[in-house]
C-alpha positions as CSV (number, residue, x, y, z in Angstrom):
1,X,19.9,9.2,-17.9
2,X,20.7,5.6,-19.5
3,X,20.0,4.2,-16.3
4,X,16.9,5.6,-15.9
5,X,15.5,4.7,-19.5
6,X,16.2,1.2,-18.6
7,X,14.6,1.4,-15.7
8,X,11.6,3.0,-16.5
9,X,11.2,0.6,-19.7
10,X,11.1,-2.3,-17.5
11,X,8.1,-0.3,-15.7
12,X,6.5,-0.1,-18.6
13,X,7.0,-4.1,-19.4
14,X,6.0,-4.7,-15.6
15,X,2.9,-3.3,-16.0
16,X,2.4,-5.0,-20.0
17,X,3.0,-8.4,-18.2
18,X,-0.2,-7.6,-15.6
19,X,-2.5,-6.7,-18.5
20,X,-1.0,-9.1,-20.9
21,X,-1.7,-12.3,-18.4
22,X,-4.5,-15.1,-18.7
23,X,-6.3,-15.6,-15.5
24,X,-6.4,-18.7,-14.4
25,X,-8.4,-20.2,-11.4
26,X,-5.5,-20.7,-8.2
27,X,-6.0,-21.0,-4.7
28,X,-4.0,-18.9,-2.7
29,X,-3.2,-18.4,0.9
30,X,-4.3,-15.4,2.5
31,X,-1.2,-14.9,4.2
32,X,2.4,-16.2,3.1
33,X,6.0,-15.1,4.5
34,X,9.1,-15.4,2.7
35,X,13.0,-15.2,3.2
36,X,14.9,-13.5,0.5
37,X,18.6,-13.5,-0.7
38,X,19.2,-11.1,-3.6
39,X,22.3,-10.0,-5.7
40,X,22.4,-7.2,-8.8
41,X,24.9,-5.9,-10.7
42,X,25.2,-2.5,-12.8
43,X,27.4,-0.2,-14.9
44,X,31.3,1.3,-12.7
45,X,31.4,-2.1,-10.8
46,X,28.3,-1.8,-8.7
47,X,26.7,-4.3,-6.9
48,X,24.2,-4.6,-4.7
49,X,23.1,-7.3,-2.6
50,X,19.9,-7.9,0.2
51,X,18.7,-10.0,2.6
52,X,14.7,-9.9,3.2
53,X,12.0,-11.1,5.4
54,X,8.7,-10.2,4.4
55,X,5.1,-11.3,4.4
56,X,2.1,-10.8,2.0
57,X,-1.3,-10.8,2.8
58,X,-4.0,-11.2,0.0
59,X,-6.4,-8.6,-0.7
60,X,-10.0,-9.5,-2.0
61,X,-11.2,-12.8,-2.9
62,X,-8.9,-14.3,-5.2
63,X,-6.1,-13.3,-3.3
64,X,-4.1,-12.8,-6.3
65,X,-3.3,-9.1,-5.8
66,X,-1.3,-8.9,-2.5
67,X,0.0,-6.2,-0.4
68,X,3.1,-7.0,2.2
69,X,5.4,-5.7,4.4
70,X,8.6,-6.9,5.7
71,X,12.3,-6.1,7.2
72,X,15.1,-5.8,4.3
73,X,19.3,-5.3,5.2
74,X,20.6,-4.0,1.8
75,X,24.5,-3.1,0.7
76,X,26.3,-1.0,-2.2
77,X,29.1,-0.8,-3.5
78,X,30.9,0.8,-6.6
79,X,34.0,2.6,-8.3
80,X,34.5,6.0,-9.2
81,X,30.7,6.9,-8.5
82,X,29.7,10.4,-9.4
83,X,27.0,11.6,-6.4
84,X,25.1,14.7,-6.9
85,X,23.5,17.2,-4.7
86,X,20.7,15.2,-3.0
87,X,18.2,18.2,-1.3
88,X,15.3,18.6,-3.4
89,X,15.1,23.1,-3.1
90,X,18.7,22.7,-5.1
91,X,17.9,19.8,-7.7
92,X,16.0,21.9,-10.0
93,X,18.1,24.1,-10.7
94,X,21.7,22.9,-12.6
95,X,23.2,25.8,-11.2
96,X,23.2,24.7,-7.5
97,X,24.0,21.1,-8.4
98,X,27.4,19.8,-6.8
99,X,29.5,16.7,-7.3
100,X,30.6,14.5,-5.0
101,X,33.2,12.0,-6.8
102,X,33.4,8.8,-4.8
103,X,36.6,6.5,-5.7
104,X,35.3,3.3,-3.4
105,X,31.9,3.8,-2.2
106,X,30.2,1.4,0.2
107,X,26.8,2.2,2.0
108,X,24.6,0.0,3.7
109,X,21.0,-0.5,5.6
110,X,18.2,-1.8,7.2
111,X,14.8,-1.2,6.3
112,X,11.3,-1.7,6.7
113,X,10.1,-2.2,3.4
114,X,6.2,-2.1,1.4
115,X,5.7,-5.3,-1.1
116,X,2.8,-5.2,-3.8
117,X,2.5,-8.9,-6.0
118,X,-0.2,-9.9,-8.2
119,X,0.5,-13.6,-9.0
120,X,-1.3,-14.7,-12.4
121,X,-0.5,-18.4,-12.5
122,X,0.8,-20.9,-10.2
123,X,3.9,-20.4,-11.8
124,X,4.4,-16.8,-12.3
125,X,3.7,-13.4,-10.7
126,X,5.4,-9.9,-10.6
127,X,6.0,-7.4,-8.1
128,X,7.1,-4.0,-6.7
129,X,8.9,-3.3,-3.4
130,X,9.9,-0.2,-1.8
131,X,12.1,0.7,1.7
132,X,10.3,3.3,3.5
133,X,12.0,4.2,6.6
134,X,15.1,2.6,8.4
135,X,19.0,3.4,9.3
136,X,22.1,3.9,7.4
137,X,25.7,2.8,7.9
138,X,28.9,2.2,6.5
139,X,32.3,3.4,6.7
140,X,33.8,7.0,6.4
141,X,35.7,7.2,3.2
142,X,37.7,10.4,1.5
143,X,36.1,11.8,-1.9
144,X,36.4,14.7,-4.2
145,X,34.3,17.8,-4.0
146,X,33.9,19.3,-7.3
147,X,31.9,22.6,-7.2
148,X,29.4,24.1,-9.8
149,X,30.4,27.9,-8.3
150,X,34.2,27.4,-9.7
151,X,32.9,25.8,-12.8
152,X,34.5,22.2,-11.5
153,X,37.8,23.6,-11.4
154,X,39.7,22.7,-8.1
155,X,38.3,19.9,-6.6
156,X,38.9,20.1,-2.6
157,X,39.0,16.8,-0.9
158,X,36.3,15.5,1.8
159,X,35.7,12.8,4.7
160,X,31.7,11.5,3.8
161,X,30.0,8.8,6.1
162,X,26.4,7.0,4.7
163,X,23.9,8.8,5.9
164,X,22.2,8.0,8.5
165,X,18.9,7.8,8.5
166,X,16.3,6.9,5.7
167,X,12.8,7.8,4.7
168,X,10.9,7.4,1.6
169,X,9.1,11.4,0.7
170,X,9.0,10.4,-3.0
171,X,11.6,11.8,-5.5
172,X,14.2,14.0,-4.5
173,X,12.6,14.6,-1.0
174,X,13.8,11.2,0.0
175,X,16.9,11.0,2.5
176,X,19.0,8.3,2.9
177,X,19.7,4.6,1.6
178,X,16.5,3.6,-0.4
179,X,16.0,0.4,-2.4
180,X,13.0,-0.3,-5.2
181,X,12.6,-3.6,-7.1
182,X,10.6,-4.4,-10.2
183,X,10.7,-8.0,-10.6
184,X,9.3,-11.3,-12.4
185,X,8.9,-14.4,-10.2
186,X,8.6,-18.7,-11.0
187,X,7.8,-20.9,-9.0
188,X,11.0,-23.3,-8.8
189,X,9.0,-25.3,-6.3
190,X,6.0,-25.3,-3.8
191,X,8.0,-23.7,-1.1
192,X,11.0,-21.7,-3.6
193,X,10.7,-18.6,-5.9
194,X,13.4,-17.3,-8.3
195,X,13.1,-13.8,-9.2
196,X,14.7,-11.2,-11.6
197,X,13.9,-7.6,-12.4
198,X,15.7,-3.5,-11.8
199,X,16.9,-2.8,-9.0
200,X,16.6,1.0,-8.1
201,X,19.2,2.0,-5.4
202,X,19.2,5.6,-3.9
203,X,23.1,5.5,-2.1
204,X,23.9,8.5,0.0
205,X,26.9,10.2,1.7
206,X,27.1,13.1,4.0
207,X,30.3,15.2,4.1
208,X,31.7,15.9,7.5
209,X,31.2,19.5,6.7
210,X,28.5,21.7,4.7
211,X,30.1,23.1,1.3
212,X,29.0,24.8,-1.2
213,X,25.0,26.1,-0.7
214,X,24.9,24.9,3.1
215,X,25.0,21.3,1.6
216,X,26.3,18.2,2.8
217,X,24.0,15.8,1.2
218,X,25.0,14.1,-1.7
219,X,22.9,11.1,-3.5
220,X,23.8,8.3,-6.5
221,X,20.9,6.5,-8.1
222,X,22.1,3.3,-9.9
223,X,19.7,1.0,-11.5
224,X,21.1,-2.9,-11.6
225,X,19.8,-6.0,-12.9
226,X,19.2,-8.4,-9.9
227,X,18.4,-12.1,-9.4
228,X,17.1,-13.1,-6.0
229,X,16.0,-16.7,-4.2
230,X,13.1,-16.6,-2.2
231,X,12.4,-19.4,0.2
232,X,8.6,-19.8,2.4
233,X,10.1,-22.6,5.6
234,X,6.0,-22.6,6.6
235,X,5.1,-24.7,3.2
Protein backbone atom coordinates (compact mmCIF):
# COMPACT_ATOMS: atom_id res chain seq x y z
CA UNK A 1 0.00 0.00 0.00
CA UNK A 2 3.13 2.42 0.76
CA UNK A 3 4.38 1.53 -2.51
CA UNK A 4 1.47 2.37 -4.23
CA UNK A 5 0.88 5.92 -2.44
CA UNK A 6 4.26 6.84 -3.67
CA UNK A 7 3.65 5.84 -6.77
CA UNK A 8 0.50 7.29 -7.45
CA UNK A 9 1.73 10.74 -5.78
CA UNK A 10 4.37 10.98 -8.32
CA UNK A 11 1.28 10.57 -10.98
CA UNK A 12 -0.24 13.20 -9.51
CA UNK A 13 3.18 15.47 -9.70
CA UNK A 14 3.63 14.10 -13.45
CA UNK A 15 0.67 15.43 -14.44
CA UNK A 16 1.08 19.05 -12.08
CA UNK A 17 4.47 19.38 -14.07
CA UNK A 18 2.42 19.23 -17.71
CA UNK A 19 -0.06 21.88 -16.49
CA UNK A 20 2.35 23.79 -14.42
CA UNK A 21 4.95 24.34 -17.66
CA UNK A 22 5.54 27.62 -19.68
CA UNK A 23 5.39 26.99 -23.39
CA UNK A 24 8.02 27.98 -25.11
CA UNK A 25 8.43 28.20 -28.95
CA UNK A 26 11.01 24.81 -29.94
CA UNK A 27 11.47 23.04 -33.04
CA UNK A 28 11.29 19.55 -32.88
CA UNK A 29 11.85 16.60 -35.06
CA UNK A 30 9.01 14.74 -36.17
CA UNK A 31 10.64 11.59 -35.60
CA UNK A 32 13.56 10.86 -33.02
CA UNK A 33 14.94 7.33 -31.74
CA UNK A 34 16.75 6.74 -28.61
CA UNK A 35 18.87 3.98 -26.73
CA UNK A 36 18.14 3.68 -23.10
CA UNK A 37 20.08 2.25 -20.08
CA UNK A 38 18.11 2.38 -16.89
CA UNK A 39 18.63 1.24 -13.13
CA UNK A 40 16.04 1.53 -9.94
CA UNK A 41 16.07 0.62 -6.67
CA UNK A 42 13.27 -0.07 -3.99
CA UNK A 43 12.31 -1.37 -0.49
CA UNK A 44 13.67 -5.68 0.41
CA UNK A 45 16.76 -5.19 -1.95
CA UNK A 46 15.09 -4.78 -5.21
CA UNK A 47 16.42 -3.64 -8.25
CA UNK A 48 15.57 -3.31 -11.40
CA UNK A 49 17.41 -2.54 -14.44
CA UNK A 50 16.46 -2.03 -18.54
CA UNK A 51 17.86 -1.68 -21.68
CA UNK A 52 15.53 0.17 -24.39
CA UNK A 53 15.31 1.06 -27.92
CA UNK A 54 12.56 3.14 -28.86
CA UNK A 55 11.35 5.83 -31.12
CA UNK A 56 8.89 8.76 -30.90
CA UNK A 57 7.02 10.31 -33.48
CA UNK A 58 5.47 13.87 -32.93
CA UNK A 59 1.91 14.33 -33.03
CA UNK A 60 0.32 17.70 -34.42
CA UNK A 61 2.16 20.68 -35.20
CA UNK A 62 4.39 21.59 -32.50
CA UNK A 63 5.49 18.23 -32.08
CA UNK A 64 5.74 18.62 -28.55
CA UNK A 65 3.31 15.88 -27.46
CA UNK A 66 4.73 12.56 -28.83
CA UNK A 67 3.59 9.07 -29.01
CA UNK A 68 6.43 6.06 -29.47
CA UNK A 69 7.07 2.66 -29.55
CA UNK A 70 10.00 0.65 -28.97
CA UNK A 71 11.70 -2.83 -27.92
CA UNK A 72 12.63 -2.92 -23.95
CA UNK A 73 14.83 -6.16 -22.13
CA UNK A 74 13.96 -5.57 -18.33
CA UNK A 75 15.29 -7.63 -15.10
CA UNK A 76 14.20 -8.03 -11.22
CA UNK A 77 15.45 -8.99 -8.52
CA UNK A 78 14.76 -9.01 -4.64
CA UNK A 79 14.84 -10.71 -1.13
CA UNK A 80 12.28 -12.25 0.71
CA UNK A 81 9.43 -10.96 -1.66
CA UNK A 82 5.89 -11.64 -0.69
CA UNK A 83 3.84 -12.56 -4.26
CA UNK A 84 0.18 -12.74 -4.18
CA UNK A 85 -2.40 -14.44 -6.07
CA UNK A 86 -2.20 -12.85 -9.53
CA UNK A 87 -5.71 -13.98 -11.51
CA UNK A 88 -8.08 -11.17 -11.40
CA UNK A 89 -11.79 -13.66 -10.57
CA UNK A 90 -9.62 -14.34 -7.07
CA UNK A 91 -8.15 -10.70 -6.26
CA UNK A 92 -11.30 -9.28 -5.04
CA UNK A 93 -11.98 -11.24 -2.68
CA UNK A 94 -9.24 -11.63 0.53
CA UNK A 95 -10.51 -14.86 1.04
CA UNK A 96 -9.12 -16.55 -2.11
CA UNK A 97 -5.83 -14.51 -1.88
CA UNK A 98 -2.64 -16.81 -1.52
CA UNK A 99 1.00 -16.12 -0.72
CA UNK A 100 3.80 -17.06 -2.51
CA UNK A 101 7.00 -16.15 -0.21
CA UNK A 102 9.98 -15.82 -2.58
CA UNK A 103 13.53 -15.91 -0.59
CA UNK A 104 15.76 -14.84 -3.95
CA UNK A 105 13.57 -13.83 -6.82
CA UNK A 106 14.88 -13.06 -10.16
CA UNK A 107 12.56 -12.57 -13.37
CA UNK A 108 13.31 -11.18 -16.47
CA UNK A 109 11.99 -9.92 -20.14
CA UNK A 110 11.66 -8.59 -23.42
CA UNK A 111 9.08 -6.32 -24.41
CA UNK A 112 7.50 -4.29 -26.84
CA UNK A 113 6.74 -1.30 -25.16
CA UNK A 114 4.20 2.15 -25.79
CA UNK A 115 6.06 5.64 -24.97
CA UNK A 116 3.95 8.99 -24.54
CA UNK A 117 6.41 12.44 -23.94
CA UNK A 118 5.35 15.96 -24.04
CA UNK A 119 8.60 17.95 -23.99
CA UNK A 120 7.95 21.68 -22.68
CA UNK A 121 11.43 23.25 -23.07
CA UNK A 122 14.52 22.41 -24.88
CA UNK A 123 15.66 21.27 -21.65
CA UNK A 124 12.96 19.41 -20.09
CA UNK A 125 10.03 17.04 -20.80
CA UNK A 126 8.25 14.15 -18.95
CA UNK A 127 6.93 10.90 -19.90
CA UNK A 128 4.96 7.61 -19.43
CA UNK A 129 5.92 4.16 -20.85
CA UNK A 130 4.23 0.92 -20.66
CA UNK A 131 5.28 -2.93 -21.89
CA UNK A 132 2.45 -4.37 -23.70
CA UNK A 133 3.16 -7.73 -24.87
CA UNK A 134 6.46 -9.81 -24.92
CA UNK A 135 8.16 -13.09 -23.12
CA UNK A 136 9.25 -14.03 -19.83
CA UNK A 137 12.35 -15.89 -18.43
CA UNK A 138 14.41 -16.63 -15.66
CA UNK A 139 15.41 -19.34 -13.51
CA UNK A 140 13.35 -21.93 -11.46
CA UNK A 141 13.77 -21.21 -7.89
CA UNK A 142 12.14 -23.02 -4.61
CA UNK A 143 9.55 -20.73 -2.47
CA UNK A 144 7.02 -21.08 0.22
CA UNK A 145 3.33 -21.58 -0.28
CA UNK A 146 1.43 -20.17 2.43
CA UNK A 147 -2.34 -20.77 2.09
CA UNK A 148 -5.37 -18.47 3.03
CA UNK A 149 -7.68 -22.00 3.48
CA UNK A 150 -5.29 -23.12 6.60
CA UNK A 151 -5.14 -19.64 7.85
CA UNK A 152 -1.14 -19.42 6.87
CA UNK A 153 -0.38 -22.12 9.01
CA UNK A 154 1.89 -24.77 7.28
CA UNK A 155 3.60 -23.48 4.58
CA UNK A 156 4.40 -26.37 1.87
CA UNK A 157 7.34 -25.64 -0.29
CA UNK A 158 7.28 -25.08 -4.25
CA UNK A 159 9.50 -25.01 -7.58
CA UNK A 160 8.08 -21.50 -9.54
CA UNK A 161 9.68 -20.42 -13.01
CA UNK A 162 8.87 -16.56 -14.43
CA UNK A 163 6.12 -16.77 -16.25
CA UNK A 164 6.20 -16.91 -19.52
CA UNK A 165 4.43 -14.88 -21.41
CA UNK A 166 3.30 -11.14 -20.99
CA UNK A 167 0.41 -8.98 -21.98
CA UNK A 168 -0.83 -5.72 -20.74
CA UNK A 169 -5.18 -6.22 -20.08
CA UNK A 170 -4.96 -3.42 -17.46
CA UNK A 171 -4.95 -4.14 -13.65
CA UNK A 172 -5.14 -7.39 -12.40
CA UNK A 173 -6.05 -8.98 -15.87
CA UNK A 174 -2.44 -8.51 -16.83
CA UNK A 175 -0.17 -11.74 -17.06
CA UNK A 176 3.32 -11.79 -16.90
CA UNK A 177 6.49 -9.45 -16.40
CA UNK A 178 5.17 -5.84 -17.01
CA UNK A 179 7.17 -2.57 -16.62
CA UNK A 180 5.59 1.26 -16.25
CA UNK A 181 7.79 4.41 -15.98
CA UNK A 182 6.77 7.88 -14.83
CA UNK A 183 9.73 10.02 -15.49
CA UNK A 184 11.27 13.66 -15.66
CA UNK A 185 13.89 14.13 -18.47
CA UNK A 186 17.09 17.08 -19.16
CA UNK A 187 18.64 17.56 -21.73
CA UNK A 188 22.48 16.83 -20.72
CA UNK A 189 23.32 17.48 -24.35
CA UNK A 190 21.90 17.78 -27.96
CA UNK A 191 22.24 14.05 -28.49
CA UNK A 192 21.97 12.76 -24.29
CA UNK A 193 18.91 12.72 -21.86
CA UNK A 194 19.08 11.93 -18.10
CA UNK A 195 15.95 10.77 -16.71
CA UNK A 196 14.45 9.91 -13.22
CA UNK A 197 10.91 9.00 -12.15
CA UNK A 198 8.77 5.43 -10.42
CA UNK A 199 9.31 2.61 -11.83
CA UNK A 200 6.22 0.29 -11.63
CA UNK A 201 7.26 -3.48 -11.98
CA UNK A 202 4.61 -6.34 -12.20
CA UNK A 203 7.17 -9.59 -11.41
CA UNK A 204 5.45 -12.97 -11.79
CA UNK A 205 6.15 -16.67 -10.95
CA UNK A 206 4.20 -19.77 -11.82
CA UNK A 207 4.38 -22.80 -9.54
CA UNK A 208 5.10 -26.06 -11.17
CA UNK A 209 1.79 -27.21 -9.96
CA UNK A 210 -1.79 -25.56 -9.29
CA UNK A 211 -2.55 -25.14 -5.39
CA UNK A 212 -4.90 -23.81 -3.64
CA UNK A 213 -8.17 -22.50 -6.02
CA UNK A 214 -6.70 -24.17 -9.32
CA UNK A 215 -3.96 -21.34 -9.05
CA UNK A 216 -0.46 -21.22 -10.02
CA UNK A 217 -0.14 -17.67 -10.72
CA UNK A 218 1.41 -15.56 -8.41
CA UNK A 219 2.35 -11.64 -8.95
CA UNK A 220 4.63 -8.87 -6.89
CA UNK A 221 4.23 -5.18 -7.71
CA UNK A 222 7.20 -3.11 -6.51
CA UNK A 223 7.45 0.49 -7.20
CA UNK A 224 11.37 1.78 -7.37
CA UNK A 225 13.01 5.02 -7.90
CA UNK A 226 14.95 4.76 -11.27
CA UNK A 227 17.58 6.88 -13.07
CA UNK A 228 18.17 6.07 -16.73
CA UNK A 229 20.68 7.56 -19.71
CA UNK A 230 19.21 7.97 -22.89
CA UNK A 231 21.42 8.45 -25.84
CA UNK A 232 19.95 9.48 -29.84
CA UNK A 233 23.49 8.16 -32.19
CA UNK A 234 21.35 9.99 -35.37
CA UNK A 235 21.99 13.65 -33.79
Amino acid sequence: MKNLLKFYLFFSAFFLAITCAQAQEITLPKKESNIDLALGVGESSTFSYALSWNTTHGLFSSNKFRLGYGVRFSGFSGSDLNYITAPADLTGDDATIDTLLVNSASTMSLNALINLQYQFSPKFKVGFNIDAIGLGFGGTTDAAFISSANTGQFPENVEASPTSFNLLLVGDNDLGQLKSEFYLAYALSEKTWLRAGMDMTFSEYTTSRELTNANDRFRAKPVLFFLAVSYNPFK
